[in-house]
C-alpha positions, -999 to +999 in steps of 0.1 A: +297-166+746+333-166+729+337-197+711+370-204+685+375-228+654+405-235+629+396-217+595+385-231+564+394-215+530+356-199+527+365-181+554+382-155+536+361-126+540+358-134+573+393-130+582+401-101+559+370-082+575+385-093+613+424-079+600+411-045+587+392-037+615+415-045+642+446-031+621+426+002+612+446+033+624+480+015+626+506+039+607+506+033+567+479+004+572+454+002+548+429-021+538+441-055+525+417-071+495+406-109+499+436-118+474+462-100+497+446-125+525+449-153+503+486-149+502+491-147+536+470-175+547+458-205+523+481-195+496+512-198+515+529-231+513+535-225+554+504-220+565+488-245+584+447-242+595+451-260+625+473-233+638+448-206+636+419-198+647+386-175+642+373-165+677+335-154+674+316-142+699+278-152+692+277-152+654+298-124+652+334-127+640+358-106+666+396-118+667+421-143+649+452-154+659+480-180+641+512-192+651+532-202+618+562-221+613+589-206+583+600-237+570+629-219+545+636-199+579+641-230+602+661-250+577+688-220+574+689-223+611+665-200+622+644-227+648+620-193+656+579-192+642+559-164+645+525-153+667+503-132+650+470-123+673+443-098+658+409-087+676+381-058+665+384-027+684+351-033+697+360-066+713+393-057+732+399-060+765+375-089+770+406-114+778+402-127+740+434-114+732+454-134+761+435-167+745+441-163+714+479-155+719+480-186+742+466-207+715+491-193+686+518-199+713+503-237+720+504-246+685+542-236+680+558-253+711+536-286+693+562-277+664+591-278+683+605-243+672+627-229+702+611-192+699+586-170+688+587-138+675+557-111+673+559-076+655+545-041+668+545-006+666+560+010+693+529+036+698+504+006+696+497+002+729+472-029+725+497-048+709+521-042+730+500-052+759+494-086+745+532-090+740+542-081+773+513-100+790+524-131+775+559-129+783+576-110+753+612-093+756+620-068+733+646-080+705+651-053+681+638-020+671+638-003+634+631+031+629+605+044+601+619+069+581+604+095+556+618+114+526+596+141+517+598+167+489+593+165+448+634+168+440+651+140+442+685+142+459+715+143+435+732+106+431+765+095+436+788+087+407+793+050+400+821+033+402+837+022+366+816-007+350+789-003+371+749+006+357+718+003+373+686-014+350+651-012+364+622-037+361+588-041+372+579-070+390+546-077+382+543-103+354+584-104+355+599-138+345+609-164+370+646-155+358+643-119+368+627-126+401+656-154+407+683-127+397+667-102+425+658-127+451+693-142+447+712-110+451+689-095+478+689-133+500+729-127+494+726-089+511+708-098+537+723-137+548+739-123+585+710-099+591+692-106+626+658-114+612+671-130+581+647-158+561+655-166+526+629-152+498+615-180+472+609-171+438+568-185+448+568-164+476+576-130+457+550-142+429+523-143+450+530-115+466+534-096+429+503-110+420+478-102+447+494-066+457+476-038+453+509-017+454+531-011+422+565-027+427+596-022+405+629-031+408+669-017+407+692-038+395+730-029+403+754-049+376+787-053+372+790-066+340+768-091+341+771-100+378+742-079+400+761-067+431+732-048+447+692-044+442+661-022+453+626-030+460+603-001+452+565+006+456+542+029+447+513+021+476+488+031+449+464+008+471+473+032+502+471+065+487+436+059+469+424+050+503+443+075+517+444+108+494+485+107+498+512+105+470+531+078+489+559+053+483+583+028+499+616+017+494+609-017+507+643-039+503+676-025+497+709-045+499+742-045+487+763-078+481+788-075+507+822-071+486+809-041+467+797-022+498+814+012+506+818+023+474+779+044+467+758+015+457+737+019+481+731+054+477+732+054+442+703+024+443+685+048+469+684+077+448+671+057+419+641+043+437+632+081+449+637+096+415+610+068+402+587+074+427+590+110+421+586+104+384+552+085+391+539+118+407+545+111+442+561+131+469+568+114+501+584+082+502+592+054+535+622+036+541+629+009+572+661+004+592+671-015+619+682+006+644+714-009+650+727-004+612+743+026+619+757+026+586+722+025+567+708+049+592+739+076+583+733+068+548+696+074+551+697+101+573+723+124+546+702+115+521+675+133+536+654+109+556+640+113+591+634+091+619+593+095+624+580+059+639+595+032+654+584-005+650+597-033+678+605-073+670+598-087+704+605-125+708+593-151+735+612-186+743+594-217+737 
């Protein structure tokens, strides 16, 4: 018999052991650590128990779902929360998933946001399945690109007064974290899936990542125009065997676009992962930035995956 109850923090292992089975064999997944869980869940300032909930069947723990409410996001405007449904491959298919997605779905309309929005890959099947059983529609798609090789590509030449400084982010100061929050936040203000970052949000996530995370700093003067989030998924390619890294968030104040700080801010976060030993690194793109995916693509990039945000009205 299937029976479901909100979390409680001692739960932890519980819901990190129900996320890595039912995320195991999604592309670049790997395990998350209890910590990493921590983040997400009871160490977010968002999350609320009473929107989720542990489904067991028996004693045994087989799905979790959680509907959560962005508070930063709704107050720029963003009146949207987010469905997040999870179930052990052994379990699927039982009519868990439809529950569990009604419940996450329950808890939001109680919240009053007008939308919700749930993530997939487009080759996940399952997820996809839950999504479209539940009334989803399709909202945007970003393409998964890959750089592969051990030379970097040449850079561009920056414009006068410009110079790039790098920093890594774990144990950074709250000023550097402000400086790359604020300038990223401005990049990315009129993008469609656009929430505001937090200085506590990015030190969690610093602290608890198993990745390696640096960051490019684009200055002019002493004004930063443009930044890069890097990481080396150390975490993914010990599980892995692989010699992989990302080049997670990359933005450009608008007024100093067009003139190669973006590629210039590109090629710095491959020549660092290069310089770490690695040898393929991941970039993400919305597929309707035509002007990131030309950049990307004469870079060197190529389109391998696809990943849809699918969004429901409330």
């Amino acid at each position: 018999m299937v029976t479901c109850r909100h979390p409680v923090e001692s739960d932890l292992d519980v819901i990190t052991q129900i996320w890595n089975d039912s995320r195991a064999g999604m592309l670049h997944y790997r395990r998350m650590s209890r910590d990493e869980v921590m983040s997400e869940t009871f160490g977010e300032d968002d999350y609320d128990p009473k929107g989720a909930w542990i489904a067991y069947d028996g004693d045994e723990p087989i799905g979790y779902a959680e509907g959560l409410v962005d508070r930063t996001r709704v107050a720029y405007g963003r009146n949207e929360g987010y469905a997040r449904v999870d179930v052990i491959h052994a379990k699927r298919g039982l009519g868990i998933e439809r529950d569990l997605m009604d419940s996450a779905l329950d808890y939001l309309r109680t919240r009053g946001v007008k939308a919700a929005l749930y993530s997939t890959q487009a080759q996940d099947g399952w997820r996809n399945g839950i999504a479209s059983d539940a009334g989803f529609k399709e909202a945007r798609r970003f393409y998964m690109m890959l750089y592969r090789g051990t030379v970097p590509p040449g850079g561009p030449t920056l414009p006068t007064g410009i110079h790039l400084e790098r920093a890594m982010t774990k144990g950074a100061s709250d000023e550097t974290l402000r400086t790359w929050i604020d300038a990223t936040n401005d990049s990315f203000s009129e993008h469609f899936n656009f929430s505001p970052w937090t200085v506590e949000r990015i030190r969690s996530y610093t602290k608890t990542t198993l990745d390696i995370p640096s960051v490019t700093f684009a200055y002019d003067g002493k004004m930063v125009v443009g930044a890069a989030l890097n990481e080396d998924s150390d975490g993914f390619n010990r599980e892995n065997g692989t010699k992989e890294g990302w080049i997670a968030v990359l933005g450009v104040v608008k007024p100093y676009r067009g003139r190669g700080l973006g590629k210039a801010l590109l090629v710095d976060g491959i020549r660092w992962l290069m310089e770490r030993g690695l040898d393929t690194v991941r970039i993400g793109v919305d597929a309707q930035n035509r002007s990131a995916l030309d950049l990307y693509t004469s870079v060197g990039f190529e389109v391998t995956s696809e990943n849809i945000s699918l969004r429901k009205e409330l």
